[in-house]
N, C-alpha and C positions, 0 to 999 in steps of 0.2 A: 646270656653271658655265663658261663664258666666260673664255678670259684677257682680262684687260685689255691693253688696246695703245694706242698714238698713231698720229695720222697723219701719214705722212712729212713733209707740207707744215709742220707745226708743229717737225720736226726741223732746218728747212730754217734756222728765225730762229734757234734758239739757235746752229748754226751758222755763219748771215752776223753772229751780233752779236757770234764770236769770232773770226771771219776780221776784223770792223770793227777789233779789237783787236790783230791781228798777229798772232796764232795761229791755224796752218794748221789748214783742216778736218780734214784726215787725221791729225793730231797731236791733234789732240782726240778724233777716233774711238780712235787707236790706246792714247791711255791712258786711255779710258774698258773699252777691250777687246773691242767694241761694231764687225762687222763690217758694211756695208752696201754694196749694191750702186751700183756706179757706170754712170754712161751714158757712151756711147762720144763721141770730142774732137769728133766732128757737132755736140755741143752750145755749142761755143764759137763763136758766132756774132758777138760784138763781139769787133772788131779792137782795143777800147784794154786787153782782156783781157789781161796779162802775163803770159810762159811762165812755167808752174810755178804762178798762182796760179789756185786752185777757188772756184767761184763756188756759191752755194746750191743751182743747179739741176741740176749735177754731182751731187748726190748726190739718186741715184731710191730709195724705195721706198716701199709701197703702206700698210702698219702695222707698226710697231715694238712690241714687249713695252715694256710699263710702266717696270717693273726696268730694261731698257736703256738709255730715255731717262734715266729719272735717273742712271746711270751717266755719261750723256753729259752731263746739263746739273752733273754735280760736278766733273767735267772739266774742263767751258769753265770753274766758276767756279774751279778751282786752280788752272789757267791761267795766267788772264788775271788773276787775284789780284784782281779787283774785285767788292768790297764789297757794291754795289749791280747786278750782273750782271742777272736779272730784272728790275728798274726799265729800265735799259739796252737791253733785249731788245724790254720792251713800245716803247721809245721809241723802235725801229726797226722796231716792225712794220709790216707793208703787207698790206693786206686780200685779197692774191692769196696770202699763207699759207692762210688760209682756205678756198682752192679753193671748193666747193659753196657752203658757208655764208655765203661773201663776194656772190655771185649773188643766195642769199635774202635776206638782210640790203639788199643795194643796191636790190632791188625792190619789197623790202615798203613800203606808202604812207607809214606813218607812224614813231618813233621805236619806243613799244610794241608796234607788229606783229611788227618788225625782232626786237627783241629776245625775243619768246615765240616768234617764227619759228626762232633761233636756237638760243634753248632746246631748243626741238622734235627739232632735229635734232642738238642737243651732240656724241652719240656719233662722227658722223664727222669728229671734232675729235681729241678724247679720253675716255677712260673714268676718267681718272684723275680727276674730280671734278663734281661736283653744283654750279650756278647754277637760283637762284630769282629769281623776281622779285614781291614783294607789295606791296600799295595802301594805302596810310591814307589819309584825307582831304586831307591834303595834300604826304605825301612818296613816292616810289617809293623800294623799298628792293632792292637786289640782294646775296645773300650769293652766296658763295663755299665749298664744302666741299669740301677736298681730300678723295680716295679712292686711299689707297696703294694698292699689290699688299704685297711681301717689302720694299722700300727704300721708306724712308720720306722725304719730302718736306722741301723747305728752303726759306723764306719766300722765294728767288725766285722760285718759282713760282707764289708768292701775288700779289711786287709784278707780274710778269710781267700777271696775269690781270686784276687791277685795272685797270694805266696801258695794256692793250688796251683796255678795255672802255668808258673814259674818251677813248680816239684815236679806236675807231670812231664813236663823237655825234659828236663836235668833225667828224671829218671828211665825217659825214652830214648833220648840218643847222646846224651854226653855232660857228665858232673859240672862242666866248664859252660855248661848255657850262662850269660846277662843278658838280662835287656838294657840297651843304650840310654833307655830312660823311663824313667818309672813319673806320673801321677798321681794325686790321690787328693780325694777331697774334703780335708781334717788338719787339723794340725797338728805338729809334731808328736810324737810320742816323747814321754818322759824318760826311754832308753830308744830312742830314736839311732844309736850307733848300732843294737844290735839286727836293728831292721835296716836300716842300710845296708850290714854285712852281710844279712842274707841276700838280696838283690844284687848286691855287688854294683849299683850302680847308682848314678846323682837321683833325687827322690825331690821333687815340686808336689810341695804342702799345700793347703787351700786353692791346687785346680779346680777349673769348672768343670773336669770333668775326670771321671777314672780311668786311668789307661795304662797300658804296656808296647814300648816300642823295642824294636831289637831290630837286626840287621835281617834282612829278608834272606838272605843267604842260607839261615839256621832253617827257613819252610821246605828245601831242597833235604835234606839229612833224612837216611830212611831210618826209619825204625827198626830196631831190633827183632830178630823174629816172630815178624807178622808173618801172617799167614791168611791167604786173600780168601780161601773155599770156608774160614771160620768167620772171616768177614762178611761176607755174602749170608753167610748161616744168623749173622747176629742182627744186620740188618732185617733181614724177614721178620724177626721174634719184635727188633725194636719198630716195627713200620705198624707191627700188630696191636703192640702195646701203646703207641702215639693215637693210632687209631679206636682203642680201646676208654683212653682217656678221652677224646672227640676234640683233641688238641691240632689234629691234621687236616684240612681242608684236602679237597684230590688234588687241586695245584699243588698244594705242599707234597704230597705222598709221592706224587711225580717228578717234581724236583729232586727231592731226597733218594729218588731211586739213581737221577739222572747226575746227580750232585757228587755226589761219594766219593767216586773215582774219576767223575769226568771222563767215562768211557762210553762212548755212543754205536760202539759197534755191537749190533743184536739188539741194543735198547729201541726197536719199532715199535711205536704206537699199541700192534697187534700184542709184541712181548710185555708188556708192560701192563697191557691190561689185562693180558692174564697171571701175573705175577701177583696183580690187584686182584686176583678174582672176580674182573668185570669182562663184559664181551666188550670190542672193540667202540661198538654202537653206542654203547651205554658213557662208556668210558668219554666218547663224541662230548655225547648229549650232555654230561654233568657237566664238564670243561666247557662248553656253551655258559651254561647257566652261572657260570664264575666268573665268565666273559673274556675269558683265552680259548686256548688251543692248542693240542699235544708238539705241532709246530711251532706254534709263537712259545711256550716254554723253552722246547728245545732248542731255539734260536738264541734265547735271553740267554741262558746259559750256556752257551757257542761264543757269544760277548764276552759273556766276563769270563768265561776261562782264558778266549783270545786275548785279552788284554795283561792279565796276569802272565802270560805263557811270555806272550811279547817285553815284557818287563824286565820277566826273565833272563833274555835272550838266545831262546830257541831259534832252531834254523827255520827255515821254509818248510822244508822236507819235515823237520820234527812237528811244525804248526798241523798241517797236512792230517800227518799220520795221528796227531793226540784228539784234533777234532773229528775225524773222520770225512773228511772230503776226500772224493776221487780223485779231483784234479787240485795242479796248485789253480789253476785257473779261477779254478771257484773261490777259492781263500783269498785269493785279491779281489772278486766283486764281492764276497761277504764282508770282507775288508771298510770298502768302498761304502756298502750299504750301514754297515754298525756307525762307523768313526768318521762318515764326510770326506776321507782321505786315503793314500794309496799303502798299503801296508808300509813301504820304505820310510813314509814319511809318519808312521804313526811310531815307529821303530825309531826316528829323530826328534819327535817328541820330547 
């Protein structure tokens, strides 16, 4: 088993959102107890930089233990004595915390790509928790599941994950994003009005669980200029670096190829394993040993795009051309085979 860890870039906001506050970064390292390496004063390239004060990008490193971060971020929050610190943190983020993920996310076409692109590659984020994203007919729903290590988590890190997740829409396709309803599992904040007027929307205190829902219509909205050939380019670095961490199992690494765009034209078995840098054979034989198959993946995920797609309400013709079947013929016995039912009537559903 894997420790868990963060990645430095994520160390970088809790940091600049307790420098925002007047508490020295090194002052928060040092009573969290929590040593990290620093980059040499080359890095202090703006001159309105004041002697003695560190800036987020001072402080380098590659992944943090679990345990650490939250050291640090109980730190910043005894600190800086604010209440609502994680709400605060999310409400300074900037999408260059994110390194890789910020790249996939800016270039994925649409809101839903972004966001299952995201998913896809969570771990070179953090390990510290699980984000889903599911479809009903008319809402998208995103939870939230924190994953402690030994120290256990504090509802900033929920509001933290939330009002991210809420900036990067708003900042990708339209100032005017809500979600129709917000979660959380805490109780009120003491300015609990100025967290509701960020969200702009009703807020359920002591849920069982953390979530974001919003009108599924907003998964449709493309993204501002993406660009798919930097996509592709970011994907390869993050599939290296998932694999570099030993976070990706080859079922994952082939999903996530398959996942992205949900484009299966060219994605054969043969493409794929060498995209993997495996021979065909090889590629076989591991996906045996995991107890799938380059088929039953790409089947699994033929399902659940169909289902989403269908949700949607794509045509025939558009179901067709987005999964890649030759015929509609075939879309109605894979139909038939996924859901027990006849596309029409999955579509009445």
């Amino acid at each position: 088993m894997f420790e868990q860890t963060v990645s430095g870039f994520w160390l970088k906001g809790i940091l600049a959102t307790a420098q925002s506050k007047g508490i020295d970064q090194q002052h928060v390292l040092a009573h969290a107890g929590v040593v990290l390496s620093k980059a040499g004063e080359s890095n202090h390239t703006n001159n309105e930089t004041h002697k003695g004060e560190e800036r987020p990008s001072d402080w380098v490193t590659e992944r943090v233990p679990l345990d650490a971060t939250v050291k640090i971020w109980n730190a910043a929050i005894e600190l800086t004595k604010d209440a609502m610190f994680g709400y605060h943190m999310g409400r300074q983020f900037r999408p260059n915390w994110f390194h890789l993920i910020h790249h996939l996310w800016a270039n994925s076409p649409n809101v839903e790509e972004a966001i299952r692109t995201a998913l896809a590659y969570q771990p070179l984020i953090s390990d510290g928790g699980e984000i889903s994203l599911d479809l009903t007919s008319e809402h998208a729903i995103i939870e939230y599941h924190p994953k402690a290590a030994r120290l256990a988590f504090s509802y900033h890190q929920v509001d933290a994950v939330l009002t991210i997740l809420v900036s990067l829409v708003r900042w990708s396709v339209d100032d005017q994003f809500a979600p129709s309803h917000v979660l959380v599992p805490h109780d009120p904040h003491l300015d609990a009005e100025e967290f509701q007027a960020f969200f702009q929307s009703p807020i359920e205190y002591n849920a069982p669980v953390t979530r974001l829902m919003f009108d599924r219509r907003w998964l449709s909205s493309p993204m501002i200029g993406a660009d798919p050939d930097l996509l592709e380019m970011h994907k390869q670095l993050a599939d290296k670096k998932l694999a570099e961490l030993g976070r990706a199992d080859l079922s994952t690494q082939i999903v996530n190829k398959l996942n992205v765009l949900g484009q299966f034209q060219n994605l054969s078995k043969e493409t794929v394993a060498e995209q993997l840098g495996l021979s065909s054979r090889t590629l076989q034989r591991k996906l045996q040993a995991e107890g799938t198959s380059f088929t039953g993946l790409s089947d699994q995920l033929r399902k659940s795009l169909a289902e989403s797609y269908i949700a949607q309400g794509l045509s025939t013709n558009e179901l067709v051309s987005k999964l890649d079947f030759q015929e509609i013929s075939s879309l109605h016995k894979a139909c038939k085979r996924w859901f027990g039912c006849s596309l029409q009537q999955k579509r009445e559903d």
